[in-house]
C-alpha positions as CSV (number, residue, x, y, z in Angstrom):
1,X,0.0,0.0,0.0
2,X,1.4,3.7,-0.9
3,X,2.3,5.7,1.9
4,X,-0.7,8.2,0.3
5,X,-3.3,5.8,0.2
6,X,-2.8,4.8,4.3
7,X,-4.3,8.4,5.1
8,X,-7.1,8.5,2.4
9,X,-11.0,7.8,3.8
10,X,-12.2,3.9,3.5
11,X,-16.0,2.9,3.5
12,X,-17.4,-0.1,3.6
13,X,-19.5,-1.5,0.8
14,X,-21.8,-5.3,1.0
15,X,-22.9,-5.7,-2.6
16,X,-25.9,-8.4,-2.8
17,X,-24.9,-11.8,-2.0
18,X,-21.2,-11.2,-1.4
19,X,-18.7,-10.6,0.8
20,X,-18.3,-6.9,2.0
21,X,-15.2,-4.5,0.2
22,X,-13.3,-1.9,1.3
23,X,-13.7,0.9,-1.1
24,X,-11.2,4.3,-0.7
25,X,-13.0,7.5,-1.7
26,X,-10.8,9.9,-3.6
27,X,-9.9,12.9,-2.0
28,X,-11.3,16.4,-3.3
29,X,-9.8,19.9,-4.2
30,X,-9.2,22.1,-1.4
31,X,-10.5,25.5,-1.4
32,X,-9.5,28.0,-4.1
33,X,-8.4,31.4,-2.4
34,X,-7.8,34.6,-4.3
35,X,-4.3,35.3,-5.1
36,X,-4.4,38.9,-3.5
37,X,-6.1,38.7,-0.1
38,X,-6.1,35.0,0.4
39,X,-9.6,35.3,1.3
40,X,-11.7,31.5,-0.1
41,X,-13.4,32.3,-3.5
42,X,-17.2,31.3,-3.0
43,X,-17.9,30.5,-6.9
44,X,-15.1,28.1,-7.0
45,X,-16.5,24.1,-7.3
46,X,-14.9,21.7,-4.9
47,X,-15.0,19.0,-7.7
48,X,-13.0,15.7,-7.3
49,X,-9.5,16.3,-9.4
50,X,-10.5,13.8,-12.2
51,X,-14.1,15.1,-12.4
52,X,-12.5,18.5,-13.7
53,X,-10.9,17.2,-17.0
54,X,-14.7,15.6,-17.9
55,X,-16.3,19.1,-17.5
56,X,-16.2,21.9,-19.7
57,X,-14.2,24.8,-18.9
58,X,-17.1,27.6,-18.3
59,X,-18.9,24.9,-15.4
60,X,-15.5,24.6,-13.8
61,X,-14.6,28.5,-13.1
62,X,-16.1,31.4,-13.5
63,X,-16.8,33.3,-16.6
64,X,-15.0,35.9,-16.1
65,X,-11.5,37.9,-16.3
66,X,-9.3,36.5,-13.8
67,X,-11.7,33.9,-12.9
68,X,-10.5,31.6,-10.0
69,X,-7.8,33.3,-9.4
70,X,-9.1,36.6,-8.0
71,X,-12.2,37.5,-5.6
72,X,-14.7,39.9,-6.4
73,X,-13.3,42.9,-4.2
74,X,-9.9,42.3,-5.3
75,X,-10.9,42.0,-9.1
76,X,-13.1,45.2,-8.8
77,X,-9.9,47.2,-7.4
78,X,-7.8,46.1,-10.2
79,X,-10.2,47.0,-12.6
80,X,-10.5,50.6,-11.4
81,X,-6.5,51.1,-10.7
82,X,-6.2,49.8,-14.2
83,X,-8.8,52.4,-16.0
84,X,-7.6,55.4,-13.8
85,X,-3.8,54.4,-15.2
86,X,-5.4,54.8,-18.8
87,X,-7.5,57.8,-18.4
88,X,-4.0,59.5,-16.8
89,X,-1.6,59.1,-20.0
């Protein structure tokens, strides 16, 4: 047994007329936090890792710029620095 599987949640299963199994349940994603303020990004989907690569991309993370990777707040700040460093040159 890998040293990673030792730690990873069991359940026991009894299928009809056999013998009951010891089935390991993958773990999941942790939270996503935003790369500014570290704060947990609410939108994000705790999916199972392989359960990602099935879906399509705009079910999986926000549609939006920087989506995933920044929070609201922190995406709304960057947006306004960003216009008020255009509208200055």
């Amino acid at each position: 047994m890998k040293p990673s599987q030792r730690f990873q949640k069991k359940v026991w299963r009894k299928p009809p007329k056999q013998k009951s199994k010891q089935h390991k349940i993958p773990n999941k994603i942790g939270k996503a936090k935003c790369a500014v303020c570290k704060k947990p990004i609410n939108s994000a989907k705790r999916n199972l890792a392989r359960e990602n690569f099935k879906r399509a991309k705009s079910s999986v993370r926000t549609n939006r710029p920087y989506g995933n990777y920044l929070c609201t707040t922190c995406l709304r700040k960057l947006a306004i620095k960003e216009t008020r460093a255009l509208q200055t040159e």
